[in-house]
Backbone bond lengths (Angstrom), bond angles and torsions (degrees), N, CA, C in turn:
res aa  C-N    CA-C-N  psi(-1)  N-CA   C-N-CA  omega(-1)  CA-C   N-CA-C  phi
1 X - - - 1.445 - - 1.519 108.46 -
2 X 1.361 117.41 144.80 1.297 130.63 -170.82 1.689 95.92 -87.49
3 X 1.432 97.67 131.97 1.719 118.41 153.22 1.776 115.67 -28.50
4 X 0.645 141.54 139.49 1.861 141.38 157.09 1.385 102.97 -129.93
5 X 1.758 79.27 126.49 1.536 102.94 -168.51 1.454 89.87 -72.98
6 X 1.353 116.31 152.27 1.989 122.24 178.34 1.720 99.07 -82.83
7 X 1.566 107.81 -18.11 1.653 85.92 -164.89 1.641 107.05 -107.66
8 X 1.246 103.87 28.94 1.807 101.54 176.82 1.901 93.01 151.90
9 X 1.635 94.38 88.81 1.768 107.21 -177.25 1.690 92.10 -86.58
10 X 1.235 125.37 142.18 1.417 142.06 173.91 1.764 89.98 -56.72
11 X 1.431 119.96 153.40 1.430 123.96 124.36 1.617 137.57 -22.65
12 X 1.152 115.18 -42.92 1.221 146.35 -179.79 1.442 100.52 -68.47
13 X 1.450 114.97 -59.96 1.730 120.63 179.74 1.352 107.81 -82.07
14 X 0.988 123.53 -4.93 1.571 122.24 166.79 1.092 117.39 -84.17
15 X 1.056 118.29 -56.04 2.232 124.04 170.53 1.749 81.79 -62.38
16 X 1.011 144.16 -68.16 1.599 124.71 -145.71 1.576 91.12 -64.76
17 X 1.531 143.92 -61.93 1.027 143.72 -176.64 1.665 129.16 -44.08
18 X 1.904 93.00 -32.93 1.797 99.20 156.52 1.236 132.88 -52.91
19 X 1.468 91.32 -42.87 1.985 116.83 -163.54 1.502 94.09 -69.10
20 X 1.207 110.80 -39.97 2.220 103.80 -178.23 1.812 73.03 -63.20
21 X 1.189 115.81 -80.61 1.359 100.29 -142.89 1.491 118.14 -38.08
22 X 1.020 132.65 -47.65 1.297 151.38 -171.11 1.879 99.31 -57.61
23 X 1.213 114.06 -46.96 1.622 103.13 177.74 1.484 106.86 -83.54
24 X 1.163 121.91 -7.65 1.837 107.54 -170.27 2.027 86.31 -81.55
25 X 1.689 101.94 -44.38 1.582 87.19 -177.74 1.074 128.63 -72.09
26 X 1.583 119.72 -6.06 1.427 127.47 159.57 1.294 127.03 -35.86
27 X 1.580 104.69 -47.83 1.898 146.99 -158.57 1.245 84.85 -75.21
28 X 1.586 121.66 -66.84 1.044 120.15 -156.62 1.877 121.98 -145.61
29 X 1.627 101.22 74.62 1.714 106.85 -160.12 1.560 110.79 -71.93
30 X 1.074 102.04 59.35 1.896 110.00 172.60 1.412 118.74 -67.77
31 X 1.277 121.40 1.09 1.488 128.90 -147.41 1.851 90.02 -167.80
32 X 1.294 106.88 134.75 1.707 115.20 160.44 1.464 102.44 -44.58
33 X 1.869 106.97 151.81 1.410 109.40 164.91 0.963 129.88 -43.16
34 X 1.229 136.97 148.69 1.260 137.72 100.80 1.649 113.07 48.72
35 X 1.536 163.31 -112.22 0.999 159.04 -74.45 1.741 123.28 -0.87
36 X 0.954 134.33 91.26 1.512 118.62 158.26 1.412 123.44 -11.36
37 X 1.253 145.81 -87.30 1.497 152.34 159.72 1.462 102.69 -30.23
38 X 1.172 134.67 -53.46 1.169 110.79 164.78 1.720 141.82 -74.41
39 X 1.675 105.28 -0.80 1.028 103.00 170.76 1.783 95.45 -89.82
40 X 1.439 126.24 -47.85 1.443 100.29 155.88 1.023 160.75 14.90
41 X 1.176 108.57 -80.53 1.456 143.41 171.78 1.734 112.71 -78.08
42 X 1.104 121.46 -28.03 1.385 105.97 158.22 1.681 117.56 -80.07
43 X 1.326 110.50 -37.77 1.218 106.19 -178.50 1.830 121.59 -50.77
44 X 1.493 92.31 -45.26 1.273 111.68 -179.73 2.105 113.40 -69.79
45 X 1.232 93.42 -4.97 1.690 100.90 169.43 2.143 101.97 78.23
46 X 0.947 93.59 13.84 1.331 125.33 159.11 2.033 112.49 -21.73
47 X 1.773 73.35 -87.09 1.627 79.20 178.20 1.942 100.06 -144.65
48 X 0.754 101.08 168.86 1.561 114.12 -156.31 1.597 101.02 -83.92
49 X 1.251 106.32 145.96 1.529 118.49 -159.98 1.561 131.36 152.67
């Protein structure tokens, strides 16, 4: 898995950075999915989290 820079993650590292997210909650769905846009938006410093 590729590095993501904190101060400007590609598109590319954002869907790849969802997809972990999306299988760890697979493992273990204790919590609603995932959202795409919201994994986004944190990455992007968006909203706090």
């Amino acid at each position: 898995m590729d590095v993501i820079a904190l101060d400007a993650p590609t598109d590319a590292q954002i869907r790849a950075w969802h997809e972990v997210l999306a299988a760890v909650h697979a493992a273990d769905p204790v919590e609603p999915a995932p959202d795409p846009d919201e994994t986004a938006r944190r990455l992007l410093g968006a909203e706090p989290g």
